[in-house]
C-alpha positions in Angstrom: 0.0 0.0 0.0 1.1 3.4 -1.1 0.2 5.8 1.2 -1.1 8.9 -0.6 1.7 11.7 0.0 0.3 15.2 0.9 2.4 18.4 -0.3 3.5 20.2 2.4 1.4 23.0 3.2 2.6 26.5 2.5 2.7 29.6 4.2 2.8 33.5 4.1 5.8 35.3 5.0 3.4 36.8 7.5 1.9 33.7 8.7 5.5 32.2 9.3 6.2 35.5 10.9 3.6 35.1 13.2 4.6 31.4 13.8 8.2 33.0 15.1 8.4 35.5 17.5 12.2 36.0 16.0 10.6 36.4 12.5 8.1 38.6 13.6 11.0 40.6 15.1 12.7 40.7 12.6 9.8 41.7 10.4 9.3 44.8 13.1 12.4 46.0 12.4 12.5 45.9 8.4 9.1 48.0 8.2 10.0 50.4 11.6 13.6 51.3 9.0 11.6 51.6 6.1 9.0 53.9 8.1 12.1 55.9 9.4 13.0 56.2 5.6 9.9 57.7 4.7 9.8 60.0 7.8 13.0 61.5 6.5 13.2 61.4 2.7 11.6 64.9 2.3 15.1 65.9 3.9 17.0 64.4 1.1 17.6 66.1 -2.4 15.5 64.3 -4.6 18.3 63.1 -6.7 20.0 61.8 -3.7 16.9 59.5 -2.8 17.8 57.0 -5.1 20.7 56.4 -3.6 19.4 55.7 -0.1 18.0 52.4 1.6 16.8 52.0 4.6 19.1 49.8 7.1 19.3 47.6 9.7 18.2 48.9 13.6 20.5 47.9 16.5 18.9 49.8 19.9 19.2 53.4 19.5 21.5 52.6 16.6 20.0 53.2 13.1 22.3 52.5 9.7 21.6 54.0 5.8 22.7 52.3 3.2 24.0 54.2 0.8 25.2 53.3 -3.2 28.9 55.6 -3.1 31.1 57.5 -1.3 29.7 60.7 -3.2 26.0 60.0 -1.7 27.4 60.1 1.6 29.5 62.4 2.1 26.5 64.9 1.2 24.4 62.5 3.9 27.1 62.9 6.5 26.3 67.0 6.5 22.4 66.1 6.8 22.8 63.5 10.3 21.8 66.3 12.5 18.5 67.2 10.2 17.6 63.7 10.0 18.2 62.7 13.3 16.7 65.7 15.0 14.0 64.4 12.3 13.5 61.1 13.8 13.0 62.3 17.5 10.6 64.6 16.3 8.8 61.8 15.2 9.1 59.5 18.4 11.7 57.4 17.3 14.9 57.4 20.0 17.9 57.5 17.6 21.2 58.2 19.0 23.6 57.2 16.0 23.2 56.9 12.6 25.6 55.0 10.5 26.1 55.0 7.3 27.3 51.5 4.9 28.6 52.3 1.5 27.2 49.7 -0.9 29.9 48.9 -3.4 28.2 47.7 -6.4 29.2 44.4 -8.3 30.7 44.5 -11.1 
């Protein structure tokens, strides 16, 4: 007798999120950075934006992600704005780093 196999059943990155408090976690984090993003792109010149992602949050430690050394150097002179930004808006941030993304080639 062949037993009849069953596919395993899938799920939703949100139901597996919801399955794992360190996924769900995890999940927190990723949409509180992008949120910060958004709180703080009007700050940005617009043809800087592109050149921005939102980063990973570690305690009162936020980083940007940032595609060249040009990008963020003009960053660095906005940390001030942008941070006094984020307090502003509720969020306790007392660095902000900054990760140059070397592209592949």
């Amino acid at each position: 007798m062949n037993p009849i196999r069953r596919p395993p059943s899938t799920l939703t990155i949100h139901q597996a999120a919801g399955n794992s408090p360190s996924l769900a976690r995890l999940t927190e984090l990723v949409r509180e950075s992008n949120d910060r993003l958004k709180a703080i792109e009007s700050l940005l010149p617009e043809a800087l934006r592109p050149a921005v992602k939102a980063g990973p949050i570690e305690g009162e430690s936020w980083c940007l992600l940032v595609s060249g050394n040009a990008a963020a150097a003009k960053i660095r002179q906005l940390l001030p704005l942008i941070q006094a930004r984020l307090l502003g808006k509720g969020w306790k941030v007392t660095s902000i780093r900054l990760k140059i993304l070397i592209a592949k080639k």
